[in-house]
Structures are given as C-alpha cells and as structure tokens.
N, CA, C and O atoms as a GROMACS GRO file, in nm:
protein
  364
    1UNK      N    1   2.480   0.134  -2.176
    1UNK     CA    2   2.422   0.049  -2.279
    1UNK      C    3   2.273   0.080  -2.288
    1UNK      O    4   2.213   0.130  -2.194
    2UNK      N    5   2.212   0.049  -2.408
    2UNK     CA    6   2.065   0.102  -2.420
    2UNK      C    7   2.010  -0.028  -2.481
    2UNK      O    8   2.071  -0.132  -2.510
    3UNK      N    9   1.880   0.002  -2.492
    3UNK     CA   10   1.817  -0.110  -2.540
    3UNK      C   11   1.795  -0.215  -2.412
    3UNK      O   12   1.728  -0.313  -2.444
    4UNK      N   13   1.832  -0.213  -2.294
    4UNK     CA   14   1.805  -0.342  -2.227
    4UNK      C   15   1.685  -0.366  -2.237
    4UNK      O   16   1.619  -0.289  -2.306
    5UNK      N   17   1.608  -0.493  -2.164
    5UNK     CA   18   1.477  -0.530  -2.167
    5UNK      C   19   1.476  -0.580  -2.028
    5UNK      O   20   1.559  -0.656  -1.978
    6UNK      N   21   1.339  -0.514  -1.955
    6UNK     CA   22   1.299  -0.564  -1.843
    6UNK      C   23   1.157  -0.624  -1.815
    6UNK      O   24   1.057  -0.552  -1.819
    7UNK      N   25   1.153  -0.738  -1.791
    7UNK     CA   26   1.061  -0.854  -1.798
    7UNK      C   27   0.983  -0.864  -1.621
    7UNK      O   28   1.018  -0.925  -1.520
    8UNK      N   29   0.943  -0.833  -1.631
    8UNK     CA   30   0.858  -0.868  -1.490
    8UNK      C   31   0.771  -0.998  -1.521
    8UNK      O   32   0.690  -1.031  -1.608
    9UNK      N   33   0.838  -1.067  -1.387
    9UNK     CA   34   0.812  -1.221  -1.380
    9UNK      C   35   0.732  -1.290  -1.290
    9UNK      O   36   0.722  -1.412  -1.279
   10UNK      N   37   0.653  -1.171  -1.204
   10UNK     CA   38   0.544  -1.175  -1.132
   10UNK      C   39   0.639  -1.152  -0.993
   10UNK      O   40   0.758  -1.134  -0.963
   11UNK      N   41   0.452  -1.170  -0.902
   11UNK     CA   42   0.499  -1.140  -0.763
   11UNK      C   43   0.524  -1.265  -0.658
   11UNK      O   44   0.432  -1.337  -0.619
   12UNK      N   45   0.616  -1.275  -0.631
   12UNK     CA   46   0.635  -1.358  -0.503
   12UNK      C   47   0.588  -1.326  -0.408
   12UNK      O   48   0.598  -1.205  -0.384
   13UNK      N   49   0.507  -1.423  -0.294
   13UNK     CA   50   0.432  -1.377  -0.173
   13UNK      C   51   0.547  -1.426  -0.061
   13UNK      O   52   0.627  -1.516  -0.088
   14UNK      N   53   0.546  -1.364   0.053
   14UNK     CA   54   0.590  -1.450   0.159
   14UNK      C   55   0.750  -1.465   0.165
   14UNK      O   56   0.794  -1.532   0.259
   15UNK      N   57   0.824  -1.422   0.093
   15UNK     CA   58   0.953  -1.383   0.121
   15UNK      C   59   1.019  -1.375   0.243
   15UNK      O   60   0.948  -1.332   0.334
   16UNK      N   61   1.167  -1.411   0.283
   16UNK     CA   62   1.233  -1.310   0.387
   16UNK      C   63   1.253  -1.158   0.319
   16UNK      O   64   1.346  -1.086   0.354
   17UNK      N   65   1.210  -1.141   0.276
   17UNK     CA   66   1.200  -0.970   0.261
   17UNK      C   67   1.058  -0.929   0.227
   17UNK      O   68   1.043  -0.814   0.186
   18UNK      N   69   0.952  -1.010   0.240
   18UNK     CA   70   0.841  -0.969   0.208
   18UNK      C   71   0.789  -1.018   0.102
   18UNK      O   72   0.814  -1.133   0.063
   19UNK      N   73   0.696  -0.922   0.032
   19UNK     CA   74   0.624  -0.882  -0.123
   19UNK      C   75   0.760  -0.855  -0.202
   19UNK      O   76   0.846  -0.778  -0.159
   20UNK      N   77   0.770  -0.909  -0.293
   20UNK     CA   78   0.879  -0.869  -0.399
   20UNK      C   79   0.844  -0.949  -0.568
   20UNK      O   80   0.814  -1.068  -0.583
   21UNK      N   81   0.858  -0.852  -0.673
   21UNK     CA   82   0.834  -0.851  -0.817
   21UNK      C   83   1.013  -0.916  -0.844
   21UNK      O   84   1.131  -0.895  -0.816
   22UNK      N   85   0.930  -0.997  -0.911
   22UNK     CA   86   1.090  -1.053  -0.952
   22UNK      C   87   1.083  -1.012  -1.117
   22UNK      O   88   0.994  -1.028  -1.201
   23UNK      N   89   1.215  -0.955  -1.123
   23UNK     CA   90   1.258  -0.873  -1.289
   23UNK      C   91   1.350  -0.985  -1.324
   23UNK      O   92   1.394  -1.078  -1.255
   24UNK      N   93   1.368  -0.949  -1.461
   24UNK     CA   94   1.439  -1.060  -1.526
   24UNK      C   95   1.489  -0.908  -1.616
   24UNK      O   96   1.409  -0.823  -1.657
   25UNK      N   97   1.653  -0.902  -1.634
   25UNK     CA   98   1.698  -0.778  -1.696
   25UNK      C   99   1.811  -0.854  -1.805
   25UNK      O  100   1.860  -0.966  -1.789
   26UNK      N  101   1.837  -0.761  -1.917
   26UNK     CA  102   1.926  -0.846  -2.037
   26UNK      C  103   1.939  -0.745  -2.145
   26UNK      O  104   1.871  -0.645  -2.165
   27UNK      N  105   2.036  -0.789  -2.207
   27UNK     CA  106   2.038  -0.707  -2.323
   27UNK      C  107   2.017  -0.803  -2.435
   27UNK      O  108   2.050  -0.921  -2.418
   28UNK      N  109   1.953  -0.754  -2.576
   28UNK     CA  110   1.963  -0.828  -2.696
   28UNK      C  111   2.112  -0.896  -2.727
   28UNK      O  112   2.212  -0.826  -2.744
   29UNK      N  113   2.112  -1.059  -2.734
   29UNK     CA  114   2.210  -1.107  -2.784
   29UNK      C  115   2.298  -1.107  -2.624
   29UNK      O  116   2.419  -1.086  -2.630
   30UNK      N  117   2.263  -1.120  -2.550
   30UNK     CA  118   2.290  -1.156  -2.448
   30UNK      C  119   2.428  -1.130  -2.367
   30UNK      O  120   2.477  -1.205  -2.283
   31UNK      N  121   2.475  -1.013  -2.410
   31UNK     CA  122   2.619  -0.994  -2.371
   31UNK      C  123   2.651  -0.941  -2.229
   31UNK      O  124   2.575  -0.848  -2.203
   32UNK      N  125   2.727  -0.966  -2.141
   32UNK     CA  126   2.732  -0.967  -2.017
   32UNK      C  127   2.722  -0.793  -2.000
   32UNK      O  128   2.772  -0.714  -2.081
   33UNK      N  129   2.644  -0.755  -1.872
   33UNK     CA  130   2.660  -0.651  -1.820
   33UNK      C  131   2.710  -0.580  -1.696
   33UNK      O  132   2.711  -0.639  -1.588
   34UNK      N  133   2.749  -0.461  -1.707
   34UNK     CA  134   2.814  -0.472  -1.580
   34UNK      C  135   2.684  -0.405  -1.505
   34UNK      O  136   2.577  -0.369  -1.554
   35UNK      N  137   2.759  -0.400  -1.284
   35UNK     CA  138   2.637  -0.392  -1.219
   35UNK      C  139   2.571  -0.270  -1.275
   35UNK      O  140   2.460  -0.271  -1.327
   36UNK      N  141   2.662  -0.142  -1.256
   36UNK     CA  142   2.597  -0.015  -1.289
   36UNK      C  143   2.466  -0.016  -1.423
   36UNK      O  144   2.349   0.022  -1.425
   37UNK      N  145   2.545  -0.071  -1.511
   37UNK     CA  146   2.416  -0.092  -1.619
   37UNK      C  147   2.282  -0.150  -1.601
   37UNK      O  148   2.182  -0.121  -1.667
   38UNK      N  149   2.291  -0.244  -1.495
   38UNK     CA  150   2.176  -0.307  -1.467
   38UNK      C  151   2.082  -0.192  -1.401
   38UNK      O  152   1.966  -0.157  -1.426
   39UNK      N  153   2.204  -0.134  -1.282
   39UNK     CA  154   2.097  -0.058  -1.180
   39UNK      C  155   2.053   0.049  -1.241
   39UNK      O  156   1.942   0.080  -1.199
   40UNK      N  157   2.110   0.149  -1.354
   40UNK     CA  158   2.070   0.242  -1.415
   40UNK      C  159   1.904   0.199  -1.487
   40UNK      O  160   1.809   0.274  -1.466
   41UNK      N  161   1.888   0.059  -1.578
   41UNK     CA  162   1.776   0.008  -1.604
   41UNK      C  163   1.664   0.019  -1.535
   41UNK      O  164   1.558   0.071  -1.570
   42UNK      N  165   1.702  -0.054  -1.391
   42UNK     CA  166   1.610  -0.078  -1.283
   42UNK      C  167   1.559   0.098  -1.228
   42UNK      O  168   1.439   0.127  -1.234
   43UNK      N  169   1.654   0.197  -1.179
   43UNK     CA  170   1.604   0.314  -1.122
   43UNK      C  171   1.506   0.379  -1.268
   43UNK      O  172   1.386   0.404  -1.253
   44UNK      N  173   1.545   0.391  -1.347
   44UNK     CA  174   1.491   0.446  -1.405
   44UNK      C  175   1.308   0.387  -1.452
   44UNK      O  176   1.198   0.443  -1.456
   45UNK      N  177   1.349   0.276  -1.475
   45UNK     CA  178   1.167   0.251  -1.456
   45UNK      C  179   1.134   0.209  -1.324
   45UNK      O  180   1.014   0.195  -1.299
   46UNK      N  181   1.246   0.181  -1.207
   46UNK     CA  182   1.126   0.191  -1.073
   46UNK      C  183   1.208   0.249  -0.954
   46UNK      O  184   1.273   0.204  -0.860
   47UNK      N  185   1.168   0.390  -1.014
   47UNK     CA  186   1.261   0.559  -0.936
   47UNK      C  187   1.229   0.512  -0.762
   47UNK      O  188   1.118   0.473  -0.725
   48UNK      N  189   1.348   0.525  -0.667
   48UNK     CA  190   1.295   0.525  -0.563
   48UNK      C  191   1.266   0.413  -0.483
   48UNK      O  192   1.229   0.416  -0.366
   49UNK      N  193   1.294   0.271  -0.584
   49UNK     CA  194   1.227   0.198  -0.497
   49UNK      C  195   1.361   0.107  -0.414
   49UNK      O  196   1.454   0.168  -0.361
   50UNK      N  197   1.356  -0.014  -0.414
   50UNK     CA  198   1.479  -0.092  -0.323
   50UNK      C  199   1.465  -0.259  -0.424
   50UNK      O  200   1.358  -0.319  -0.434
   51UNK      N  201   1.586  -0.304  -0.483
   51UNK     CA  202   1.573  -0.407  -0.571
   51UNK      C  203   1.724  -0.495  -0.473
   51UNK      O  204   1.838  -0.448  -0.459
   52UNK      N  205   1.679  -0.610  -0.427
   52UNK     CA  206   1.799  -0.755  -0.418
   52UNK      C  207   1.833  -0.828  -0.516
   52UNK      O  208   1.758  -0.890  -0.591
   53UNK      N  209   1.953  -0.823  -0.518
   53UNK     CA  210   2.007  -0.948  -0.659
   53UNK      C  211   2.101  -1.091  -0.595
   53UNK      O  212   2.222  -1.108  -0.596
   54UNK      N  213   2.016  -1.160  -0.554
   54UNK     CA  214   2.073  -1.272  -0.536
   54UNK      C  215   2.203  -1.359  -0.595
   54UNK      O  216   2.238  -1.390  -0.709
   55UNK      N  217   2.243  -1.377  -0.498
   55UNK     CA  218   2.376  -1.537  -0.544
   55UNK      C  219   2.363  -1.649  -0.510
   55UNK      O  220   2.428  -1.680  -0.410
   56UNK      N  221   2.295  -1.736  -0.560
   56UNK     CA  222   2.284  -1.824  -0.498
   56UNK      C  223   2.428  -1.988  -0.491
   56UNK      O  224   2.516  -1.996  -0.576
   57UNK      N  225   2.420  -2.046  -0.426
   57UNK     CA  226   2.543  -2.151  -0.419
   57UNK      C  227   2.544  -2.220  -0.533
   57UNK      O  228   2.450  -2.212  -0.612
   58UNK      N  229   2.631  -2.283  -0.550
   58UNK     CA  230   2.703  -2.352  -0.717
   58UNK      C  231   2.549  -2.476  -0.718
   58UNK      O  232   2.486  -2.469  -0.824
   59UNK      N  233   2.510  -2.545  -0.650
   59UNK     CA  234   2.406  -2.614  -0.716
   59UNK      C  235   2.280  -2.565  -0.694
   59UNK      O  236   2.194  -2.640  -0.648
   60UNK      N  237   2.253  -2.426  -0.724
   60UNK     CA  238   2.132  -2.346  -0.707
   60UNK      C  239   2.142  -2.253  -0.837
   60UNK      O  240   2.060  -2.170  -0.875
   61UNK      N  241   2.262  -2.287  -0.894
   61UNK     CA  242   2.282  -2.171  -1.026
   61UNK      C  243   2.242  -2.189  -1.176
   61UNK      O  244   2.276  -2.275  -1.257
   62UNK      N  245   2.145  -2.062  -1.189
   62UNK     CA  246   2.110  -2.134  -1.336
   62UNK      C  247   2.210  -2.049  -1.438
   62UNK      O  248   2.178  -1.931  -1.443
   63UNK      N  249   2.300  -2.077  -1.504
   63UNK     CA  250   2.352  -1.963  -1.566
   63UNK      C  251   2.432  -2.002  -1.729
   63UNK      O  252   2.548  -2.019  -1.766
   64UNK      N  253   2.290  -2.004  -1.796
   64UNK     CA  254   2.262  -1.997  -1.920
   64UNK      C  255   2.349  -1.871  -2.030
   64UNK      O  256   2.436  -1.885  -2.116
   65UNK      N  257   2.274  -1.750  -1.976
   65UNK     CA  258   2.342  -1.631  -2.036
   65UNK      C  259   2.341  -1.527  -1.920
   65UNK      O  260   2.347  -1.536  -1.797
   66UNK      N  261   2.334  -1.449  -1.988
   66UNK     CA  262   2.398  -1.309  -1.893
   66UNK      C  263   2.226  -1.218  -1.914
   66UNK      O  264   2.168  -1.145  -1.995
   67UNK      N  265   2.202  -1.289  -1.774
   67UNK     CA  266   2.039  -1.284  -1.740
   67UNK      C  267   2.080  -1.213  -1.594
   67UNK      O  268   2.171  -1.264  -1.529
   68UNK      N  269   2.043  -1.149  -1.567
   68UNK     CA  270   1.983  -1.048  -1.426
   68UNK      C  271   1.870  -1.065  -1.380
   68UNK      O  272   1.774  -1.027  -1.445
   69UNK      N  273   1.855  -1.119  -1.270
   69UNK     CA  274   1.729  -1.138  -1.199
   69UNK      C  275   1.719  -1.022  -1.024
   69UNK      O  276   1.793  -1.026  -0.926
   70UNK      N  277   1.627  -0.955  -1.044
   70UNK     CA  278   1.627  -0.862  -0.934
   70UNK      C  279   1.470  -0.862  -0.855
   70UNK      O  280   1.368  -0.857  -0.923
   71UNK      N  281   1.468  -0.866  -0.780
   71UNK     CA  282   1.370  -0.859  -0.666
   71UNK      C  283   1.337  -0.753  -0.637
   71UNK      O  284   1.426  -0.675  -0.604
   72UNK      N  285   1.237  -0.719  -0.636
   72UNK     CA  286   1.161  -0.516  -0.616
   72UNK      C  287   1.095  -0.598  -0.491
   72UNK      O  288   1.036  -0.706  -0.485
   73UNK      N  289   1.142  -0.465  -0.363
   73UNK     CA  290   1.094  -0.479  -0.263
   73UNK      C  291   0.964  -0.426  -0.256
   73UNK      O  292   0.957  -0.350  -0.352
   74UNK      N  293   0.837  -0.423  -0.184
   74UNK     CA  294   0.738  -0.312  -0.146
   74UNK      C  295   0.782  -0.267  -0.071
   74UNK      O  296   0.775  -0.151  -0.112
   75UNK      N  297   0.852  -0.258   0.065
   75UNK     CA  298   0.936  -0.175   0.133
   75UNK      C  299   1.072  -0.175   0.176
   75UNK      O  300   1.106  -0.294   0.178
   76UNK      N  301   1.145  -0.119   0.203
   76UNK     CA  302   1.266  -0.144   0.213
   76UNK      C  303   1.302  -0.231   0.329
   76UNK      O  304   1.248  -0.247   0.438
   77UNK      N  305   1.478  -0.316   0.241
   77UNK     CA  306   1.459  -0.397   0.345
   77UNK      C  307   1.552  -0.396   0.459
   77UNK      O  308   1.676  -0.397   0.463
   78UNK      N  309   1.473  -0.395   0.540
   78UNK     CA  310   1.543  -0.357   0.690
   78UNK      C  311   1.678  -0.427   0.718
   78UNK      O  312   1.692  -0.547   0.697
   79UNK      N  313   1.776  -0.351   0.765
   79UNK     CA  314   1.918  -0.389   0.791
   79UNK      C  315   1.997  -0.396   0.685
   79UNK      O  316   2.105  -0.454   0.700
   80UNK      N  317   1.957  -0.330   0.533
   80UNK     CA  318   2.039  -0.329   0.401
   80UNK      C  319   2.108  -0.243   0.377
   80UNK      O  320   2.212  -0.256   0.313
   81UNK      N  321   2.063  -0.132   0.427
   81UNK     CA  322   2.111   0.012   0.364
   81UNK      C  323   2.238   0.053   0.397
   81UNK      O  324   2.274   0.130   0.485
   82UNK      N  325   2.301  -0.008   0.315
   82UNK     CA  326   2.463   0.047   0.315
   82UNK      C  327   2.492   0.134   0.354
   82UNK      O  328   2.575   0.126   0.444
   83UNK      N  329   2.443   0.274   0.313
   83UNK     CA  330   2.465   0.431   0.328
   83UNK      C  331   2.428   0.421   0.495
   83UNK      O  332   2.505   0.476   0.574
   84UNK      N  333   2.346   0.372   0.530
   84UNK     CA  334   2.291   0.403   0.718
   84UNK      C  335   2.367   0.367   0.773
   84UNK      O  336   2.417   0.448   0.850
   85UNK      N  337   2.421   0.235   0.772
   85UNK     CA  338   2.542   0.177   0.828
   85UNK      C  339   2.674   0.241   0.842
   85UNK      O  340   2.745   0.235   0.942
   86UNK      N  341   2.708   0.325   0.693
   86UNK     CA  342   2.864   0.448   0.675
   86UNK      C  343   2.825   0.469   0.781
   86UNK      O  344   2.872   0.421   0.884
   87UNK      N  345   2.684   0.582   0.767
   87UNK     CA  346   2.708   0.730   0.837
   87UNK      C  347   2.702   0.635   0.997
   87UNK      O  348   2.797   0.669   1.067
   88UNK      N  349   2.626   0.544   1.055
   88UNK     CA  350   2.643   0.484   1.206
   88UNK      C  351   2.801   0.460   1.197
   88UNK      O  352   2.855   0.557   1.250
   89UNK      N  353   2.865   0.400   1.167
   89UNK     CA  354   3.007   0.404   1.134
   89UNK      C  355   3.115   0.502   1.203
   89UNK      O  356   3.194   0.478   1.294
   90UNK      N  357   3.092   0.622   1.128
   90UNK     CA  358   3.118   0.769   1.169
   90UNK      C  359   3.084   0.826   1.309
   90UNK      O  360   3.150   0.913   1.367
   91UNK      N  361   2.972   0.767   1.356
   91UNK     CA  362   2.929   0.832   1.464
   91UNK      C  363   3.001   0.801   1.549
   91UNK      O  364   2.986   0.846   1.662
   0.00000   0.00000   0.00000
C-alpha cells in the first residue's frame, strides 16, 4: 500500500526501553493494515533502526480506527531480537 502517513508524536523520556519517538502510522481513510505494511513504512524512513508496537489490555485500548502506534528505540532493545534467540536455539 502507498500513500501511508507517518506522524511523529514526540519523544518519550524514561521508558522501560529507554529514549523512544513515538510514530503514529495510517493510511488515508483509515483502512486497516496489515503488519508487513506498517513495517515496510517504518524501515524505509528509519533504515536500521529497532521500533515496539504495543498491546495494551482491554481497558488501556484506544481503538478508534486503524491507527499504528510504534515506538523508535535509540538503541536496541535488549532481550528482543528474535533472530539471536533462533540462532542460540540451534546452538
């Protein structure tokens, strides 16, 4: 899908994961997206970096439309990385 829009919604201080830019991601007219579409959005304007997408519990949910909210780490966050975990896995 093209056209999405990504909204940076400022920085949060003090996190359990740190420094993190919270994005706000969507398409015009608000039609649901799937994950891949989101993450294609996100790498491409921030190549390289590490983004969390929260769930939060049924009375923590705001869910208006088909809004994406993602968290840009400043560094990665320790104990996430799926791929490290496979390959320890294997070993």
């Amino acid at each position: 899908m093209t056209n999405l829009v990504i909204t940076e919604r400022g920085t949060r201080e003090n996190t359990s994961l740190g420094r993190v830019l919270q994005l706000k991601i969507f398409a015009p007219g608000y039609p649901p997206l799937s994950w891949h579409e989101v993450w294609e959005a996100f790498a491409e304007k921030y190549p390289g970096r590490w983004a969390v997408q929260c769930f939060p519990p049924a009375s923590e949910l705001v869910d208006g439309k088909a809004v994406y909210h993602l968290f840009v780490c400043e560094t990665p966050p320790y104990g996430l990385n799926v791929k490290s975990m496979a390959d320890m896995d294997k070993g």
